[in-house]
SEFIZA-3560 file (N, C-alpha, C; in Angstrom, 3 decimals):
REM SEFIZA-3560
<numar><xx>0.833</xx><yy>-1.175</yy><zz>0.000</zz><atom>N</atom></numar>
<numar><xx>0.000</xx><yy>0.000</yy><zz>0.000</zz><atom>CA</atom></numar>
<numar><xx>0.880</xx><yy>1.241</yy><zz>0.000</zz><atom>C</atom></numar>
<numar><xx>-0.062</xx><yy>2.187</yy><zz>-0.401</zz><atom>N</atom></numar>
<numar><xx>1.487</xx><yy>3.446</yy><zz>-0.663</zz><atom>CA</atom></numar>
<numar><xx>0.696</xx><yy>4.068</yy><zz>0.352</zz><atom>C</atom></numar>
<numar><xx>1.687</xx><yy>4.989</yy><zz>0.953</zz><atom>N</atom></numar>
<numar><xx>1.610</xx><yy>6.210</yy><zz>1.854</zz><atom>CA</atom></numar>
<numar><xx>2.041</xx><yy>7.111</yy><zz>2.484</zz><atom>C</atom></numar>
<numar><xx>1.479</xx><yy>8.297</yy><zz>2.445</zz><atom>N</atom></numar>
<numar><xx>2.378</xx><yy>9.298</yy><zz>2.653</zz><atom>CA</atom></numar>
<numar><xx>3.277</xx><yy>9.292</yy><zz>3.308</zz><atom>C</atom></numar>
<numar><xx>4.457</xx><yy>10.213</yy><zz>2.673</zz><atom>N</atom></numar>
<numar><xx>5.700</xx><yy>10.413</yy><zz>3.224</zz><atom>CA</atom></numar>
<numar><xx>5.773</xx><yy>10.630</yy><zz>4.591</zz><atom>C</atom></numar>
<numar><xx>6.736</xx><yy>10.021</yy><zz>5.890</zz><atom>N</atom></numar>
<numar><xx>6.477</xx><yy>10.029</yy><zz>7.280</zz><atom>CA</atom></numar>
<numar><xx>5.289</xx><yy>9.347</yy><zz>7.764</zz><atom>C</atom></numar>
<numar><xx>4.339</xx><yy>8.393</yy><zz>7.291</zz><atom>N</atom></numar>
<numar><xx>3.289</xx><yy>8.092</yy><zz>7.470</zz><atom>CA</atom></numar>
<numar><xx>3.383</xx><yy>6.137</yy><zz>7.164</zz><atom>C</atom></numar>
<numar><xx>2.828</xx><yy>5.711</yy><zz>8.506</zz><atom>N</atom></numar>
<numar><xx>2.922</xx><yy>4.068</yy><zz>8.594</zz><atom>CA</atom></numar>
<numar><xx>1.346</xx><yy>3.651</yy><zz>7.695</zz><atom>C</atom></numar>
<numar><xx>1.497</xx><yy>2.543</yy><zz>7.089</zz><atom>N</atom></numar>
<numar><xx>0.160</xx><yy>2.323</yy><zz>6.350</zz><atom>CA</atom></numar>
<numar><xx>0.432</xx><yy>0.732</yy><zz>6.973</zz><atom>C</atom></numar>
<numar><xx>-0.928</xx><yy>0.811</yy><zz>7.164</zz><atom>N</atom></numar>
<numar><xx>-1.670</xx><yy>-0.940</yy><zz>8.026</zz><atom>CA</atom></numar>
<numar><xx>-1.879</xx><yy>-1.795</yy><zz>6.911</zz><atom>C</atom></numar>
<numar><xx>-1.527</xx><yy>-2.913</yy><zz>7.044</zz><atom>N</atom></numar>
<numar><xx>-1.987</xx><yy>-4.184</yy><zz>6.386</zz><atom>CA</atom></numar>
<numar><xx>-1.857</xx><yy>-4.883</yy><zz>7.145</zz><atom>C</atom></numar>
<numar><xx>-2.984</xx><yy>-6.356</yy><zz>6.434</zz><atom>N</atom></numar>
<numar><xx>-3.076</xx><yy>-7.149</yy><zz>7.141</zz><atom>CA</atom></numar>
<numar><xx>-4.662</xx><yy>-7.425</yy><zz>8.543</zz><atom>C</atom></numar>
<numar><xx>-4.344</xx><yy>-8.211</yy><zz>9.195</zz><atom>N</atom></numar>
<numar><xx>-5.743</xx><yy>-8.486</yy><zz>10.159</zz><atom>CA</atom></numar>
<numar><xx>-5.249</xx><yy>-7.750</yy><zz>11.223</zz><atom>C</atom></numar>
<numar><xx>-6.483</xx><yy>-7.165</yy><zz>12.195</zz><atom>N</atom></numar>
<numar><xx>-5.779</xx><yy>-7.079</yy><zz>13.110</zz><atom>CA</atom></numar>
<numar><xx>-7.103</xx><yy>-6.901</yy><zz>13.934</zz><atom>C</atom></numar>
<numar><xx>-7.603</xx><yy>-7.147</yy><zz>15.553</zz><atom>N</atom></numar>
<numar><xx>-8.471</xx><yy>-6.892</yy><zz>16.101</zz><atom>CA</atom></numar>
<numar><xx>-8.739</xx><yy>-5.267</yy><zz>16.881</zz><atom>C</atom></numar>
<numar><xx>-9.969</xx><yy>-4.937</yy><zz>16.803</zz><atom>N</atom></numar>
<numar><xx>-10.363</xx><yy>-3.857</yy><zz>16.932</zz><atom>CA</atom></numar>
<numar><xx>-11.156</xx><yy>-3.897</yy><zz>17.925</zz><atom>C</atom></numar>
<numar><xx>-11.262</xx><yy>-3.337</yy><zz>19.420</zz><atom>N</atom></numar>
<numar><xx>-11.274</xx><yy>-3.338</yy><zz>20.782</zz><atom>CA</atom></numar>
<numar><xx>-12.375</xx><yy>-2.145</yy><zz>20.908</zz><atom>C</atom></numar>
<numar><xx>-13.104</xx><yy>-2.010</yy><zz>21.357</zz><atom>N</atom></numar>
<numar><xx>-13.667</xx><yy>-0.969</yy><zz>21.959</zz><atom>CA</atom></numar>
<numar><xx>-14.537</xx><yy>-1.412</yy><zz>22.845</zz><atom>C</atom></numar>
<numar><xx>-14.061</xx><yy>-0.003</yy><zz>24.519</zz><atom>N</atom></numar>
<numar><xx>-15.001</xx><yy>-0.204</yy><zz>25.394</zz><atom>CA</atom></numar>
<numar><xx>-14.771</xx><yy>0.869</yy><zz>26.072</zz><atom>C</atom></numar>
<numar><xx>-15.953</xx><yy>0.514</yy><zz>26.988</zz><atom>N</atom></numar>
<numar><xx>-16.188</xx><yy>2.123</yy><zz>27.621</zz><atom>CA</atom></numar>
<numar><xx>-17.179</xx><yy>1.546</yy><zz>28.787</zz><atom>C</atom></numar>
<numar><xx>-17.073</xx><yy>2.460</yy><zz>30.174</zz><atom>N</atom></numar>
<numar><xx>-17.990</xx><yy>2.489</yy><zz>30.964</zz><atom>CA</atom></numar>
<numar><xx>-19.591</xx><yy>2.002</yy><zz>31.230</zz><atom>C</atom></numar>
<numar><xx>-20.155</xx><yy>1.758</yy><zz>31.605</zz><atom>N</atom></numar>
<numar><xx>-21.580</xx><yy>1.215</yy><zz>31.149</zz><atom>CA</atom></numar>
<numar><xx>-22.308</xx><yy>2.933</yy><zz>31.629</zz><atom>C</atom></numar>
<numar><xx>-23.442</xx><yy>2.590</yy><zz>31.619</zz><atom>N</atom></numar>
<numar><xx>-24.295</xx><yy>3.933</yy><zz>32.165</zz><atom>CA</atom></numar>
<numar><xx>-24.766</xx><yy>3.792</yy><zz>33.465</zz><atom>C</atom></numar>
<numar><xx>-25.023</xx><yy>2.377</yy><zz>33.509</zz><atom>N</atom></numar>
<numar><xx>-25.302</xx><yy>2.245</yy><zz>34.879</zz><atom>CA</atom></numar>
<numar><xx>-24.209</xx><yy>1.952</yy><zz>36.054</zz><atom>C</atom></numar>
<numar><xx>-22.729</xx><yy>2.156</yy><zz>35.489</zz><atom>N</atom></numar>
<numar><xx>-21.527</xx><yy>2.344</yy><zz>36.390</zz><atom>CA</atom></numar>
<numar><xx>-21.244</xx><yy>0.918</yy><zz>36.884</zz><atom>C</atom></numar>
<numar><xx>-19.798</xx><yy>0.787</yy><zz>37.191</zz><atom>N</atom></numar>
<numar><xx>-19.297</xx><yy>-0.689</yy><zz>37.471</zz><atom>CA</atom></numar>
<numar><xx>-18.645</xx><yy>-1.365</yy><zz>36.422</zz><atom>C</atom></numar>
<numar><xx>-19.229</xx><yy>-1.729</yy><zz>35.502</zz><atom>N</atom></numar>
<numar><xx>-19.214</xx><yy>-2.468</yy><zz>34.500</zz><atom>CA</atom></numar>
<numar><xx>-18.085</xx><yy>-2.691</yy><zz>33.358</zz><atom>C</atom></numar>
<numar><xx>-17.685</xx><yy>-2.648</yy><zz>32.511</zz><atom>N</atom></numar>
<numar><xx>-17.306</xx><yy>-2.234</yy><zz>31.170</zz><atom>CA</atom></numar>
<numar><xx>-17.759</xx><yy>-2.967</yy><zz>30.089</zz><atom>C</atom></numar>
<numar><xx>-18.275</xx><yy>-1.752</yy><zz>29.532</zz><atom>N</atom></numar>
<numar><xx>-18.970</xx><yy>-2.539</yy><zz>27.308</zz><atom>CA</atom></numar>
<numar><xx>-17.730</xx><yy>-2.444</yy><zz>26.942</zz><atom>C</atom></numar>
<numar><xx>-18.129</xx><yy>-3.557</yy><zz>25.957</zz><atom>N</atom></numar>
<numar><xx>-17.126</xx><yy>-3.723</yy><zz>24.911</zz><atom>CA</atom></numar>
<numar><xx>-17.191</xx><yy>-4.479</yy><zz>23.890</zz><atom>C</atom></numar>
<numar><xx>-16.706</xx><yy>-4.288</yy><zz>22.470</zz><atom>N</atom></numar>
<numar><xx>-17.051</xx><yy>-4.980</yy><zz>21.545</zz><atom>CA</atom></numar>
<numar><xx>-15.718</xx><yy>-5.027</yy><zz>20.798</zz><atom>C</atom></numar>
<numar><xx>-15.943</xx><yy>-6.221</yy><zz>20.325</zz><atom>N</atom></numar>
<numar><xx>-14.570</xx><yy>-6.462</yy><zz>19.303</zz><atom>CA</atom></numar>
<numar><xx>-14.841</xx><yy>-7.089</yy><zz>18.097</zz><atom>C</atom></numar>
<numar><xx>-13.678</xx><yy>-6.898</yy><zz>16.846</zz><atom>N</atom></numar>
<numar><xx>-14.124</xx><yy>-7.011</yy><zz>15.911</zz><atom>CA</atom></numar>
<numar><xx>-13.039</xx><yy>-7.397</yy><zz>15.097</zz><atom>C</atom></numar>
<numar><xx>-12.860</xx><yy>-8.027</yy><zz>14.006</zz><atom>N</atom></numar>
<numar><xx>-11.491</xx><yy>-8.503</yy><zz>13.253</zz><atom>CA</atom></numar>
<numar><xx>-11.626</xx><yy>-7.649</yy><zz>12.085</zz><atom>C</atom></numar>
<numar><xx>-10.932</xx><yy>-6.697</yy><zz>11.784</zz><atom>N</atom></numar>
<numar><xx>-10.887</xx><yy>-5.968</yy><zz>10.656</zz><atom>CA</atom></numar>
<numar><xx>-9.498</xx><yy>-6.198</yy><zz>9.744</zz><atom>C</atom></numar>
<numar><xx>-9.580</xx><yy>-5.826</yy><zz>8.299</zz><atom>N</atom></numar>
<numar><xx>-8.497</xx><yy>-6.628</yy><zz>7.793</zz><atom>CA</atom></numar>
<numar><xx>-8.455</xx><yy>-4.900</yy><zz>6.851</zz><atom>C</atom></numar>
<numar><xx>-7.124</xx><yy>-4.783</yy><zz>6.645</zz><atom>N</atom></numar>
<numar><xx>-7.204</xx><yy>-3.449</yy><zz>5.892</zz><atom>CA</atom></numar>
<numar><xx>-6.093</xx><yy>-4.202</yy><zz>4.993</zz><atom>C</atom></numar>
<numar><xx>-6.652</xx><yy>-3.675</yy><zz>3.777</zz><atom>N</atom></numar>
<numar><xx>-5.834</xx><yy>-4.056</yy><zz>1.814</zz><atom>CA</atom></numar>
<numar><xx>-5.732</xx><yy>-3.036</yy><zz>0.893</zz><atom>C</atom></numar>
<numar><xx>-5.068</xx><yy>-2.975</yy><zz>0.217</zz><atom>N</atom></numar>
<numar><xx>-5.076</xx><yy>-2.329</yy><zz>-1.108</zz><atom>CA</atom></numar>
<numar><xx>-5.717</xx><yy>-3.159</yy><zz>-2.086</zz><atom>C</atom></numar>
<numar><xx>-6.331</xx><yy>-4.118</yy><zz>-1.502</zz><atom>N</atom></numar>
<numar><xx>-6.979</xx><yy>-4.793</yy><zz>-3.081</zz><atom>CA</atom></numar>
<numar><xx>-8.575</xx><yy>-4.389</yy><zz>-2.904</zz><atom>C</atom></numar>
<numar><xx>-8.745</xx><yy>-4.461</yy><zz>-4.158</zz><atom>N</atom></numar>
<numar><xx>-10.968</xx><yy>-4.071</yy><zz>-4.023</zz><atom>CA</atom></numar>
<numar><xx>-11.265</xx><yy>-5.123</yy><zz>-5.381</zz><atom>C</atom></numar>
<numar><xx>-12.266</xx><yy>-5.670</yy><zz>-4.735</zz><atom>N</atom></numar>
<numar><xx>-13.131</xx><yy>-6.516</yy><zz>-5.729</zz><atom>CA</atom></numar>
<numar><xx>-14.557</xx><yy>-5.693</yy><zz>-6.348</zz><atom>C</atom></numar>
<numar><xx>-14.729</xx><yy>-5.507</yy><zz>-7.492</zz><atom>N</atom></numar>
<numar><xx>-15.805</xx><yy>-5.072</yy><zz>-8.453</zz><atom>CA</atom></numar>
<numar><xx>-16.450</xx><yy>-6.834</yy><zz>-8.723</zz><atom>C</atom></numar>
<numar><xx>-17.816</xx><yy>-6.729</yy><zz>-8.569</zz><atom>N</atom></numar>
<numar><xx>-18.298</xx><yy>-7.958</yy><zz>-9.450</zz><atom>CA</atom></numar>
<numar><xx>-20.127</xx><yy>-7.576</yy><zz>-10.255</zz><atom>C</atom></numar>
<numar><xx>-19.543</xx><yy>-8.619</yy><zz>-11.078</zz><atom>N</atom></numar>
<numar><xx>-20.708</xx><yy>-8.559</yy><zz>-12.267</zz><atom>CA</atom></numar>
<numar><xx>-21.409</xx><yy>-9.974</yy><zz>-12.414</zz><atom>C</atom></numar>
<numar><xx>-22.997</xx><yy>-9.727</yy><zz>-12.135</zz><atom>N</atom></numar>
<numar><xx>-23.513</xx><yy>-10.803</yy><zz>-11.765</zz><atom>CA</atom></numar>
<numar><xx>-24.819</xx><yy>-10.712</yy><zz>-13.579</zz><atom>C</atom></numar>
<numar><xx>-24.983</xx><yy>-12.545</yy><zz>-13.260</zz><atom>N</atom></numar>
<numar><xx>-26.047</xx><yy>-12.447</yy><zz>-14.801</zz><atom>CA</atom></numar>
<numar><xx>-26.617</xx><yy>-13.599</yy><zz>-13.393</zz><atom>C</atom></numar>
<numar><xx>-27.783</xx><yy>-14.627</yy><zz>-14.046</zz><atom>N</atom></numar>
<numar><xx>-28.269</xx><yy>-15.810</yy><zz>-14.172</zz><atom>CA</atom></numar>
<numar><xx>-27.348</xx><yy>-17.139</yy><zz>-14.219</zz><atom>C</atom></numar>
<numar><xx>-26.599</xx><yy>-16.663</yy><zz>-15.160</zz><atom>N</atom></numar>
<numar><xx>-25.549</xx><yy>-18.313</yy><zz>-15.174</zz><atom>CA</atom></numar>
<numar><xx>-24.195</xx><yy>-17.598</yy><zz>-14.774</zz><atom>C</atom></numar>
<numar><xx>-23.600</xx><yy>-16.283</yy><zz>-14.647</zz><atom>N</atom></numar>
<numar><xx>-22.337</xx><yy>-16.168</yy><zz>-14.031</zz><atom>CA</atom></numar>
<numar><xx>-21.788</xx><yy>-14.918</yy><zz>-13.401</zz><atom>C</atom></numar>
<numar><xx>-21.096</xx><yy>-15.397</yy><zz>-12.424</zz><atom>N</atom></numar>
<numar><xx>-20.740</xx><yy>-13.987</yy><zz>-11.758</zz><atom>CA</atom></numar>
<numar><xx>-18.862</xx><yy>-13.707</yy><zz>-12.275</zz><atom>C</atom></numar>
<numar><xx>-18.448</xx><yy>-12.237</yy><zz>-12.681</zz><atom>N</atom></numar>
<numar><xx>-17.340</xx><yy>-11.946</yy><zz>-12.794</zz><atom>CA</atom></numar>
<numar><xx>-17.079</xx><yy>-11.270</yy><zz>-12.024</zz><atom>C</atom></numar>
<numar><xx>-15.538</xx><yy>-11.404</yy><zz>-11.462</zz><atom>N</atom></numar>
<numar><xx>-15.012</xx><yy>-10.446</yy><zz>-10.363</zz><atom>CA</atom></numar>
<numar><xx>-13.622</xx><yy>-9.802</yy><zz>-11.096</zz><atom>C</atom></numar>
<numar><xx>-13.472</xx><yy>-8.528</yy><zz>-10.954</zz><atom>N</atom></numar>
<numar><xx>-12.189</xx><yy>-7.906</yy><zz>-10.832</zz><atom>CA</atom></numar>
<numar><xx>-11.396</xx><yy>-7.806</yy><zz>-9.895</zz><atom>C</atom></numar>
<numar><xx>-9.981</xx><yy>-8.287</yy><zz>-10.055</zz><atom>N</atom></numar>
<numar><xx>-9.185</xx><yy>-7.961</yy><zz>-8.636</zz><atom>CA</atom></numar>
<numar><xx>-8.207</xx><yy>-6.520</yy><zz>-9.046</zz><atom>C</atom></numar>
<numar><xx>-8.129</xx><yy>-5.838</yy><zz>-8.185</zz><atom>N</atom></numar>
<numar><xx>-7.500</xx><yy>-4.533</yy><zz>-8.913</zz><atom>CA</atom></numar>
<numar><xx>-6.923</xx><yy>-3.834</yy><zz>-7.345</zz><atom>C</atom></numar>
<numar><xx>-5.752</xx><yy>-3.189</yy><zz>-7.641</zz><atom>N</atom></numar>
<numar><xx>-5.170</xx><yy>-2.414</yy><zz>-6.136</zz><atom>CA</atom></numar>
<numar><xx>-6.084</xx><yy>-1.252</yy><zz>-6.297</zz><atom>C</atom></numar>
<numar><xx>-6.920</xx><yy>-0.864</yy><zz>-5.001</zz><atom>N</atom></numar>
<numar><xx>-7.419</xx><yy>0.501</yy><zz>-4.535</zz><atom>CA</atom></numar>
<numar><xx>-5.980</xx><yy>1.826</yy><zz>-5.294</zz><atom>C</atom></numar>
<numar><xx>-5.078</xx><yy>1.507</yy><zz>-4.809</zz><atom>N</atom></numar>
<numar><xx>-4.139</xx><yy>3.141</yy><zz>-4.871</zz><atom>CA</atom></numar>
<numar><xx>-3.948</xx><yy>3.428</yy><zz>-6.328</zz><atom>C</atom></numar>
<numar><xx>-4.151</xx><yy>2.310</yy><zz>-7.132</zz><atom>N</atom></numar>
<numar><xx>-3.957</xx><yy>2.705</yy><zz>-8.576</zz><atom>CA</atom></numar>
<numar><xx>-4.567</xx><yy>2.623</yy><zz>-9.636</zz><atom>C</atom></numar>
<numar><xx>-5.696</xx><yy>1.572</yy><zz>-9.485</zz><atom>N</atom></numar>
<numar><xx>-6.457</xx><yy>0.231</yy><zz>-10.555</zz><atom>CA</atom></numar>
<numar><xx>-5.606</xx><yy>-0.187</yy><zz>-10.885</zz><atom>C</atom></numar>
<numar><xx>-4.208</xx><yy>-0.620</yy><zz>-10.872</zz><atom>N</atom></numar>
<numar><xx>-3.902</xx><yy>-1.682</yy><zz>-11.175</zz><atom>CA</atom></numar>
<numar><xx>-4.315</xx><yy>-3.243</yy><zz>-11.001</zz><atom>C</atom></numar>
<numar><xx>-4.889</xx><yy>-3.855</yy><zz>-12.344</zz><atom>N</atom></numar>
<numar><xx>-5.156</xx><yy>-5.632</yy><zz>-12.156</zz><atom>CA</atom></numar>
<numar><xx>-4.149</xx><yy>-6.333</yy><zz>-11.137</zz><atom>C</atom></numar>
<numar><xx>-5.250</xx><yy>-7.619</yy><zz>-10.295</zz><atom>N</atom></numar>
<numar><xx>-4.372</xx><yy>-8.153</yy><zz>-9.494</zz><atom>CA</atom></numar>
<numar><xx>-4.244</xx><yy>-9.144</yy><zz>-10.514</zz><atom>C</atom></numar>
<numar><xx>-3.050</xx><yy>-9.608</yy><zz>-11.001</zz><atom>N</atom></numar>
<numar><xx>-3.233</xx><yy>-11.149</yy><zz>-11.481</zz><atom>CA</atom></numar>
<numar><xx>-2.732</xx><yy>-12.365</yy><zz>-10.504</zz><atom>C</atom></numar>
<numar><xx>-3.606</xx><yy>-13.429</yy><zz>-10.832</zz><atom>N</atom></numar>
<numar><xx>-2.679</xx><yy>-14.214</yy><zz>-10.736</zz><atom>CA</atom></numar>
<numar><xx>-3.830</xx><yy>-14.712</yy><zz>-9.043</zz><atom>C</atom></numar>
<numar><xx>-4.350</xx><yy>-13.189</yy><zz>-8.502</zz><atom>N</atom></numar>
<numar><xx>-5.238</xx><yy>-14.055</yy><zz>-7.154</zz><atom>CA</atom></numar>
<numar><xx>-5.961</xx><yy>-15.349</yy><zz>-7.337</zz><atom>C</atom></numar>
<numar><xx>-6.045</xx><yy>-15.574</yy><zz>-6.219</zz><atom>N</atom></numar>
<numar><xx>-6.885</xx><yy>-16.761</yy><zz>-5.787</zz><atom>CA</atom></numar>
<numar><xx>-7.985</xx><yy>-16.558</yy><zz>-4.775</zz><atom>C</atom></numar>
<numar><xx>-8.993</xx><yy>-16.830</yy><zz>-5.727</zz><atom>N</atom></numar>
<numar><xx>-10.434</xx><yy>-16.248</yy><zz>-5.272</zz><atom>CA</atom></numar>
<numar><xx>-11.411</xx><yy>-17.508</yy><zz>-5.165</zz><atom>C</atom></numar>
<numar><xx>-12.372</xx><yy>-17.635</yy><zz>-4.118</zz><atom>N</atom></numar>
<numar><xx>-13.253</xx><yy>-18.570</yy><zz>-3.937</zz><atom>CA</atom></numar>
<numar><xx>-14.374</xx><yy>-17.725</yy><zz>-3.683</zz><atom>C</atom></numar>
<numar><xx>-15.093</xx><yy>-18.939</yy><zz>-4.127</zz><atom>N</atom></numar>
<numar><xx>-16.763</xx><yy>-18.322</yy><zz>-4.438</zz><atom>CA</atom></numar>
<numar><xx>-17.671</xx><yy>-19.218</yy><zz>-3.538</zz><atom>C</atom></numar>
<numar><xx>-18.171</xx><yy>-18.450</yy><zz>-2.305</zz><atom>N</atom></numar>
<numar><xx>-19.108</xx><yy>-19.340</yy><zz>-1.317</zz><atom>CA</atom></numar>
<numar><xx>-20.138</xx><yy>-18.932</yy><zz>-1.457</zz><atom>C</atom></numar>
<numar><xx>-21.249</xx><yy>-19.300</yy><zz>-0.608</zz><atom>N</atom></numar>
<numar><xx>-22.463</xx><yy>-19.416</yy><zz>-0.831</zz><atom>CA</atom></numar>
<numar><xx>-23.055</xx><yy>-18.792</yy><zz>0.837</zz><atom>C</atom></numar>
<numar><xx>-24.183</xx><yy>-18.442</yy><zz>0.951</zz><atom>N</atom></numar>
<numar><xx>-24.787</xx><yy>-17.639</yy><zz>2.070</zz><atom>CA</atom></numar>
<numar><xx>-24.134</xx><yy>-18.632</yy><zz>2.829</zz><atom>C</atom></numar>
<numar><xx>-24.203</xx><yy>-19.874</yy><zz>3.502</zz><atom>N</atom></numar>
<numar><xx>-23.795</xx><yy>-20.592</yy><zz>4.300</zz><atom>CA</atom></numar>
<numar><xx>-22.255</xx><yy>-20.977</yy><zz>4.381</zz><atom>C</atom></numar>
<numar><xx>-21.267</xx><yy>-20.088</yy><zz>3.566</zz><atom>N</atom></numar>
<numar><xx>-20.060</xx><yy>-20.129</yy><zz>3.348</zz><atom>CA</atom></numar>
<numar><xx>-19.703</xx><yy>-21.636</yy><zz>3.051</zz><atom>C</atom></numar>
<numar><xx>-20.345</xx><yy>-22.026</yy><zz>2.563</zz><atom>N</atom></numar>
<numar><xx>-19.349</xx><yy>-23.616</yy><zz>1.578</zz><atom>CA</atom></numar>
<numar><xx>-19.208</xx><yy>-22.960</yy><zz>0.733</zz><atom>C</atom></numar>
<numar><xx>-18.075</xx><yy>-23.939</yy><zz>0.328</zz><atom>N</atom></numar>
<numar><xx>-17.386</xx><yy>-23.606</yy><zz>-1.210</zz><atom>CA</atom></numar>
<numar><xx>-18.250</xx><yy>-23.918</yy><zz>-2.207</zz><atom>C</atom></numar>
<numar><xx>-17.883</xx><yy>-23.487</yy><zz>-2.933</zz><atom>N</atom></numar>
<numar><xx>-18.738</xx><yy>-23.634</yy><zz>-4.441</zz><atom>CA</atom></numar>
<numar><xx>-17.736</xx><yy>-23.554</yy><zz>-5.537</zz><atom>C</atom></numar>
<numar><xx>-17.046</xx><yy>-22.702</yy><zz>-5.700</zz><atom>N</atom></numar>
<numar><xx>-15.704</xx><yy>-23.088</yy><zz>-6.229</zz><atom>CA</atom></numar>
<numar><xx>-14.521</xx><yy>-22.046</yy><zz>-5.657</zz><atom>C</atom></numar>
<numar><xx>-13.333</xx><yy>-22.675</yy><zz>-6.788</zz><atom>N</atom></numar>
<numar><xx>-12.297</xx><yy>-22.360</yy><zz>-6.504</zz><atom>CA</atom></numar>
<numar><xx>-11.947</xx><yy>-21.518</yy><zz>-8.342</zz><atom>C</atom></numar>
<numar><xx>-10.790</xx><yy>-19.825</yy><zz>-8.388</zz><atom>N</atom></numar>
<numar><xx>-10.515</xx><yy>-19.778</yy><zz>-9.391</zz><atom>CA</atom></numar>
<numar><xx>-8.976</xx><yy>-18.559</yy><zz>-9.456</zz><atom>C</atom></numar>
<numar><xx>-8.817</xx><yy>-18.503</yy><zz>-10.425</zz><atom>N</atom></numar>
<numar><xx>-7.145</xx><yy>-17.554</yy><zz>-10.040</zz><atom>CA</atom></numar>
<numar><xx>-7.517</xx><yy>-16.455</yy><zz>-11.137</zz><atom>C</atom></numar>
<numar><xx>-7.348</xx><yy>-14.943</yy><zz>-10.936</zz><atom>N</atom></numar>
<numar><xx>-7.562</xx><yy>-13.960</yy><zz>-12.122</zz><atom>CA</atom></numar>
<numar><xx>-6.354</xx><yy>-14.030</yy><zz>-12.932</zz><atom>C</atom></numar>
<numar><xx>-7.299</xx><yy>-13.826</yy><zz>-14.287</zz><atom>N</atom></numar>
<numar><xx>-6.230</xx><yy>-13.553</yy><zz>-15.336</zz><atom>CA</atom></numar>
<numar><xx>-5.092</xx><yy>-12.290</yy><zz>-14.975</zz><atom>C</atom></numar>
<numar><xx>-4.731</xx><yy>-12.050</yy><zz>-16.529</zz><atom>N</atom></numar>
<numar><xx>-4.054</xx><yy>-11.141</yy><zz>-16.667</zz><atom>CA</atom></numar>
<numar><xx>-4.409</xx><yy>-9.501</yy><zz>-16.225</zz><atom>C</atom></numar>
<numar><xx>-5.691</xx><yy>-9.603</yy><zz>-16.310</zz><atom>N</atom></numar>
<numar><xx>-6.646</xx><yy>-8.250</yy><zz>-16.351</zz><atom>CA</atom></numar>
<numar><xx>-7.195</xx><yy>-8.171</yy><zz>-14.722</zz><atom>C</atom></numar>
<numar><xx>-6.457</xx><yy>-9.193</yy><zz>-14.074</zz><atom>N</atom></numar>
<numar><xx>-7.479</xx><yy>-9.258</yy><zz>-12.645</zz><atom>CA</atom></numar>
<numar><xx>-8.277</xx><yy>-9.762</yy><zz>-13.067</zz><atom>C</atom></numar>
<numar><xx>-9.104</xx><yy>-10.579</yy><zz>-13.672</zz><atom>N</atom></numar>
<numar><xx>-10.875</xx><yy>-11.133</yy><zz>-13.925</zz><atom>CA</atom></numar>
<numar><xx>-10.709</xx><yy>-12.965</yy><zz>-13.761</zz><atom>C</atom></numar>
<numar><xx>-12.116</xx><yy>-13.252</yy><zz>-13.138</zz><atom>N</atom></numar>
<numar><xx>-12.318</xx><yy>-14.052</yy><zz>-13.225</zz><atom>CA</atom></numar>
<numar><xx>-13.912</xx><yy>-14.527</yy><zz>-12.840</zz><atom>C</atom></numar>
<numar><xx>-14.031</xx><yy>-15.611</yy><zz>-13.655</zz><atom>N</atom></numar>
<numar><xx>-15.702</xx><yy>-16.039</yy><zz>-14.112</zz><atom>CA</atom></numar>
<numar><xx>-15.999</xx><yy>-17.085</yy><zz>-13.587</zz><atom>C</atom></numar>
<numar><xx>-16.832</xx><yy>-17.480</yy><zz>-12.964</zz><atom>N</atom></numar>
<numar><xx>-17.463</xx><yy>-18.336</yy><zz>-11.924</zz><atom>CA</atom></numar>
<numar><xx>-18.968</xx><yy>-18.840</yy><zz>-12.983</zz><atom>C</atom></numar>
<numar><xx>-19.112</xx><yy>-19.741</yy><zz>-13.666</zz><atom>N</atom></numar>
<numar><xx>-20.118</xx><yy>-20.386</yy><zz>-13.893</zz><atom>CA</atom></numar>
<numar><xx>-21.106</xx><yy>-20.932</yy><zz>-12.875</zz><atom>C</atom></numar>
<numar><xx>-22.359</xx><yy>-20.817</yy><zz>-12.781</zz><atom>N</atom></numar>
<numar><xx>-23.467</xx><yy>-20.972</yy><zz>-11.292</zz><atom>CA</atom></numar>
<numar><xx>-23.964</xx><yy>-21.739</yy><zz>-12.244</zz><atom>C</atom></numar>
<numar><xx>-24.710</xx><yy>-22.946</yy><zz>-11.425</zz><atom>N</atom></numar>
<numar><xx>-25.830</xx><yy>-23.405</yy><zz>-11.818</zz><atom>CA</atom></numar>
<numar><xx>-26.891</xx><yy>-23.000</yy><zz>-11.035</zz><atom>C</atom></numar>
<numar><xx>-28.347</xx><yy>-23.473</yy><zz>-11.327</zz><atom>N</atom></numar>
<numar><xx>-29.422</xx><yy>-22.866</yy><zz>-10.921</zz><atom>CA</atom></numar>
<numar><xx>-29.611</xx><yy>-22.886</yy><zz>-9.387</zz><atom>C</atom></numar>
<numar><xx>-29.921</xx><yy>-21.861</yy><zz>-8.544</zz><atom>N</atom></numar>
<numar><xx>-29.959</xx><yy>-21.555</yy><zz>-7.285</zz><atom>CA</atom></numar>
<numar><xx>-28.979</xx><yy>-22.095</yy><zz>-6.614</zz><atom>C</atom></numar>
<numar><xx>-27.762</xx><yy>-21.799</yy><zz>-6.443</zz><atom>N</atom></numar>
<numar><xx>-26.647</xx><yy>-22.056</yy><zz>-6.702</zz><atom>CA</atom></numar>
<numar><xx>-26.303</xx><yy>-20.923</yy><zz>-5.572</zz><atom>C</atom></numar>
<numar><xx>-26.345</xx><yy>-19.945</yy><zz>-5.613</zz><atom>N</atom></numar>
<numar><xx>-26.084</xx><yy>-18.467</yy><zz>-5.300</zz><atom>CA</atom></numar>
<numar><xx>-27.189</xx><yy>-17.958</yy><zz>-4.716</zz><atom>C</atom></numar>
//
């Protein structure tokens, strides 16, 4: 990831903490959360029989090639497995209710 000069840029996972006092005193809230910060962004294009995804870096549009992208389903099983071309793209054939 690029970033400004004198300036640290995050990648990677990392957990995200927050808490604070309750209202009714004593206590402490708190919530946590796994956040993952990238330079990559996925665009996708959906029909009936197929979905396409672009892999491309946020700082430039430059195509990712070469990723490895899986395609799950509301219940996160796999459904498949695929790697982007040259252009970042790649096409996922669905069969019916599938997705």
């Amino acid at each position: 990831m690029v970033a400004a000069a004198g300036t640290t840029t995050l990648s990677g996972l990392y957990l995200l903490e927050v808490t604070a006092p309750s209202q009714a005193g004593g206590t402490t809230v708190g919530h946590r959360s796994i956040v993952c910060f990238s330079d990559a962004i996925l665009t996708q294009k959906r029909s009936s029989e197929t979905i396409t995804l672009r892999a491309a870096r946020m700082s430039d549009a430059t195509p990712l090639a070469g990723a490895k992208v899986r395609l799950v389903n509301r219940q996160n099983f796999k459904l498949a497995d695929g790697v982007t071309n040259a252009d970042g793209i790649v096409t996922f054939r669905l069969r019916a209710g599938e997705v």
